[in-house]
C-alpha positions as CSV (number, residue, x, y, z in Angstrom):
1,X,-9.4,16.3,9.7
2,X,-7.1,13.8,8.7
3,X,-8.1,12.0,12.2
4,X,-11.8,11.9,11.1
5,X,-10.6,10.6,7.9
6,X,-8.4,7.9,9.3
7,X,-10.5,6.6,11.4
8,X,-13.6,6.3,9.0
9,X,-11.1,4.5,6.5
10,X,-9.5,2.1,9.4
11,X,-13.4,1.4,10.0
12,X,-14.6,0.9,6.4
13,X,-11.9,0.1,4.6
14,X,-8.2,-0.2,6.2
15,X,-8.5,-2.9,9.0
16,X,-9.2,-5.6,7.0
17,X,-7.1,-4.6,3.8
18,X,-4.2,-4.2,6.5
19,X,-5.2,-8.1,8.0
20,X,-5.1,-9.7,4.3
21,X,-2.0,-7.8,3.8
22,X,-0.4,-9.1,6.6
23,X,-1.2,-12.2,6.0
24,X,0.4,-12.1,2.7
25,X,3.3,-10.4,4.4
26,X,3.2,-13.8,6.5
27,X,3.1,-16.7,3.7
28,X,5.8,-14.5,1.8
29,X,8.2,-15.1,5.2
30,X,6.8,-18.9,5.4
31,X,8.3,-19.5,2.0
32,X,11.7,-18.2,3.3
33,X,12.5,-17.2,-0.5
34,X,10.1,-14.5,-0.7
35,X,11.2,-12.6,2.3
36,X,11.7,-9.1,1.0
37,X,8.2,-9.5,-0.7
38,X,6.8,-10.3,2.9
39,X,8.5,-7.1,4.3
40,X,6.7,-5.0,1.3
41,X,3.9,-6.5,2.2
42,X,3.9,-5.2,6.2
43,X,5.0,-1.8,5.0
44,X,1.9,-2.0,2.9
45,X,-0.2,-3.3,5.9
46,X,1.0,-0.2,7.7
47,X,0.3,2.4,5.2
48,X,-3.4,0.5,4.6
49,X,-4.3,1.0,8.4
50,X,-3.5,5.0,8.2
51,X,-3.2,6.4,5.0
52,X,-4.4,10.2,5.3
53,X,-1.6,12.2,6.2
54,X,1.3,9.9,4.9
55,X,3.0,9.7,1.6
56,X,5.2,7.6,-0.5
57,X,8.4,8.4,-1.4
58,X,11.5,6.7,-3.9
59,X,14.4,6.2,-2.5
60,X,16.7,6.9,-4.4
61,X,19.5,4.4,-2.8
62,X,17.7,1.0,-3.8
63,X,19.8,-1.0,-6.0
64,X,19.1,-3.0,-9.0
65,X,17.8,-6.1,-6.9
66,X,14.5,-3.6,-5.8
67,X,14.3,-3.2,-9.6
68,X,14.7,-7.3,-10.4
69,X,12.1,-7.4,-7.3
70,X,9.5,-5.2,-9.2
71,X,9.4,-6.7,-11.7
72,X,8.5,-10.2,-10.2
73,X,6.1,-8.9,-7.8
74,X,4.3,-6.7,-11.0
75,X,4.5,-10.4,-12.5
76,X,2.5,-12.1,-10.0
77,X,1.0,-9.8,-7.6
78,X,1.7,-6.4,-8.3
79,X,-1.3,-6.0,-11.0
80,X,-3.9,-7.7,-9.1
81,X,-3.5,-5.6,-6.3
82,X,-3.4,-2.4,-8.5
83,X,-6.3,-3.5,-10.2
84,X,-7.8,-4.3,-7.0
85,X,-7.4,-0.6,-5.5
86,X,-8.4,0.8,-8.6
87,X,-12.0,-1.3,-8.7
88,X,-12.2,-0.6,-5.1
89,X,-11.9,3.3,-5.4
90,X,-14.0,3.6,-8.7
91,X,-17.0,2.2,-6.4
92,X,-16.6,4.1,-3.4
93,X,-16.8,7.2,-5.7
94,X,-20.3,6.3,-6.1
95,X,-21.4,7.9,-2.5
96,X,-20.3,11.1,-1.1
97,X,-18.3,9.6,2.4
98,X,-16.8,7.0,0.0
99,X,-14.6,10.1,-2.1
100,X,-12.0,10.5,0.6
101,X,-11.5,6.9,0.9
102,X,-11.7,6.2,-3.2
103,X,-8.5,8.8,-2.8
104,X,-7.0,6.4,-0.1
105,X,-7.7,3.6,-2.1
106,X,-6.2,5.1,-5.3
107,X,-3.1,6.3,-3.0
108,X,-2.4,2.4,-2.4
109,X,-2.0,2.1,-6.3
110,X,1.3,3.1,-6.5
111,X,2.8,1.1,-3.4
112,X,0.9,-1.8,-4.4
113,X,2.2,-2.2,-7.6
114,X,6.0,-1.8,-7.0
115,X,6.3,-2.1,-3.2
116,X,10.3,-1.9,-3.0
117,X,13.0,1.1,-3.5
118,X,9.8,3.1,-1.8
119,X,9.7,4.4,2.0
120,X,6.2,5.7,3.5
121,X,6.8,9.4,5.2
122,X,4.5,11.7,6.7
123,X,3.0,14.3,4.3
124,X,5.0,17.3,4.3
125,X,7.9,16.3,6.1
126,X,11.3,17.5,4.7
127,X,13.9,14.5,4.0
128,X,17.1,14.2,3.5
């Protein structure tokens, strides 16, 4: 099922969300500065491309510069985006194929908003 569902998402909704994140990712690394936002910003391109079945998860070693980070991407990204997914998943509740990929959407809240100190892991995989 989650197959089905990933594919139907990549179709509708993931492909290009993962291109304009990537492209993100990409001016972040042109402006040398805001590398480590560019890096968040692949690792959300990856997650955006196959969401069902995968999870995010703290990590508990990130450091106070993931923190300072946060805050600055919150600051001038991190709220749009949010925002973004939210608007996005309120309207594909509207049909019946669109629930699944409002839950998607509302998945990418979290990682969109404070995209560093956070790893992406298969659902139901133990960690260490």
């Amino acid at each position: 099922m989650r197959f089905v569902l990933n594919v139907i998402w990549l179709v509708l909704c993931g492909l290009w969300m993962a291109i304009l994140y990537a492209l993100a990712g990409l001016l972040c690394f042109a402006l040398i500065i805001t590398i480590p936002f560019g890096i968040a910003s692949f690792r959300i391109a990856d997650y955006a491309l196959w969401p069902f079945g995968r999870t995010i998860e703290v990590r508990r070693d990130a450091g106070a510069a993931s923190l300072i980070g946060n805050v600055l991407w919150i600051l001038l990204a991190g709220w749009w985006l949010a925002t973004g997914h939210l608007v996005t998943g309120l309207l594909l509740f509207l049909t019946i194929i669109g629930i699944p990929l409002a839950l998607a959407n509302f998945k990418l809240i979290p990682i969109s908003l404070v995209p560093l100190g956070v790893r992406i892991v298969r659902s139901g995989t133990p960690t260490i």
